[in-house]
C-alpha positions, 0 to 999 in steps of 0.5 A: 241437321238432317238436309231433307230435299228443298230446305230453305235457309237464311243467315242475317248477317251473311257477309261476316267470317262466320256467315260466309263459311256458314254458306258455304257449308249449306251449299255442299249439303245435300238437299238445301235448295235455297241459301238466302243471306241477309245484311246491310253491306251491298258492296260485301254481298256483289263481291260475295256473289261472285265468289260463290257463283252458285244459283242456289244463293240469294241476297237481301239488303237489310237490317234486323233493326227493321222487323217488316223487313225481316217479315218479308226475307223470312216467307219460305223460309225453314231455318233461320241461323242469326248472326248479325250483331255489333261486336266490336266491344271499345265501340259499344261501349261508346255506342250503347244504343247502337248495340242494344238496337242491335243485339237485342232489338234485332235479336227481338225482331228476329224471334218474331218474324221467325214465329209470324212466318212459321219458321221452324228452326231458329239458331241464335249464334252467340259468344263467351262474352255473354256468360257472365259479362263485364262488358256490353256487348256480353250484356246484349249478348246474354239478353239475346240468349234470353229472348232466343229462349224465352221465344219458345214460350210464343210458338203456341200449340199450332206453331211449329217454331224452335229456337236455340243457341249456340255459344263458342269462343274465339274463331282462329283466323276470323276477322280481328283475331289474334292470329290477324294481329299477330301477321300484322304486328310480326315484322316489328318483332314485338307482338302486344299482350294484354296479361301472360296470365290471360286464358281463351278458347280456340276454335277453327271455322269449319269446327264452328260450321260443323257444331251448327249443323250438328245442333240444328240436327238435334236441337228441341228447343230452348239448348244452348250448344257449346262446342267442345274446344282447346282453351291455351294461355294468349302467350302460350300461343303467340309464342307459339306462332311467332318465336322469334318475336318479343311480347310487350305487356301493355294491360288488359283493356276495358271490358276485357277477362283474364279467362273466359267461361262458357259453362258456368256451376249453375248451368253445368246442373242441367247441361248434358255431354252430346258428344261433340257438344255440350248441351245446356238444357233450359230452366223453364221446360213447359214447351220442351220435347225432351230432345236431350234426355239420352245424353249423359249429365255431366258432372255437377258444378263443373266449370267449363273455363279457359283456365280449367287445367282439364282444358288447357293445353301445354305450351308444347301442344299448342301448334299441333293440337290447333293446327296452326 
């Protein structure tokens, strides 16, 4: 992102791990003059505040279940990042119309606001769960791609917004992550693991922060952006981490992969190789500009997944190549 002089910012669902380093980013880049964060937990936000203590932030209490709300926030506002979502997948299952008012609705409610307030970048941030899903927060995850891209269809010849994805793995050291379990389940000398044949992808925060300013600066409009990340067996890392503990196989969980995918053999036809990023380009390109037309292709049917060999790590490299 080029940060041109009195950039206005905005991030629904700023208390989070992921919103919380995003701000903190913004702040140490040139020319953003204001860094509004957006959510509901007015206990989070004061404890926020504190920490940041920086006159350039500013807090909303809201919902993206209420769109005249997000109206309001979005007024001066020139980039938008949307992170706020229901995630946790065992509770969605359980509260399916909880998630859908907010990953999908909310997600609606966003697009709309952005283009009512003549925002002109909208970034939706998204998750492997959503190629491909087996569970529900992947299905409202998947639908709020869509409607992400879709949105761009909207924007009409005197607009100006843009909206995009990016879509990534499994944050290392964000709330609920493996890393956490495996601190708080250490002392026992027993870590859980679902299945010793189960892949993820990996990827650090500040890699996280760092894919999003890179595809804000060069977003079109409709890309989806996948960081390029380390993939490694669960066990593989667990022992890596904490040698001296036991697994204990208990069973995959409900809604749960052995291996995710983050690219699959009908995107990869029209996914480009940007350099630290891979940039899947839109079906429908009546309202594109060609922004991705100096990027290579990559190759045709490749599989982007954690349990490609081209991006599994070796046991041995695990610690040092995910700097643990």
């Amino acid at each position: 992102m080029s940060a041109k002089k009195g950039k206005a910012v905005l991030v629904t669902g700023g208390t989070g791990t992921f919103g919380k380093a995003m701000i903190r980013r913004f702040l140490a880049t040139k020319g953003i003059s204001k860094v509004v964060v957006l959510s509901r937990d007015e206990y989070k936000q004061s404890e926020m505040q504190r920490e940041f203590n920086d006159p350039r932030l500013r807090f909303l209490l809201g919902d993206v279940r209420n769109r005249l709300r997000l109206v309001r926030a979005f007024n001066h506002i020139d980039i938008v990042i949307h992170a706020a979502a229901l995630k946790q997948v065992p509770a969605l299952e359980y509260n399916p119309a909880e998630a859908v008012d907010t990953n999908i609705e909310g997600t609606r409610n966003v697009i709309e606001a952005a283009l009512e307030c003549d925002v002109e970048k909208v970034l939706l941030i998204s998750t492997d769960k959503a190629v491909q899903p087996i569970n529900l927060y992947g299905a409202t995850k998947m639908c709020a791609e869509r409607l992400a891209i879709a949105g761009n269809v909207y924007r009409g010849a005197h607009k100006r917004t843009r909206l995009s994805v990016i879509r990534y793995g499994n944050v290392l050291g964000s709330r609920g992550s493996i890393m956490e379990l495996i601190e708080k389940k250490r002392a026992s000398g027993v870590l859980p693991l679902t299945d010793e044949r189960m892949t993820r992808f990996w990827i650090h925060i500040d890699t996280v922060t760092g894919a999003v300013i890179e595809a804000l600066r060069i977003m079109g409009s409709g890309e989806i952006f996948v960081p390029k990340m380390h993939a490694a067996k669960v066990k593989d890392l667990m022992k890596a981490v904490a040698p001296e503990c036991k697994l204990k196989v208990v069973g995959v969980r409900p809604g749960e992969k052995l291996h995710e995918t983050l690219i699959t053999e009908h995107e990869a036809l029209r996914t480009r190789d940007a350099g630290k990023l891979f940039v899947i380009e839109p079906e429908f390109i009546e309202w594109s500009r060609s922004a991705m037309k100096k990027y290579p292709r990559i190759k045709a049917g490749a599989i982007y997944s954690s349990d490609n060999p081209k991006y599994l790590l070796p046991a041995k490299k695990i610690l040092k190549e995910l700097k643990l």
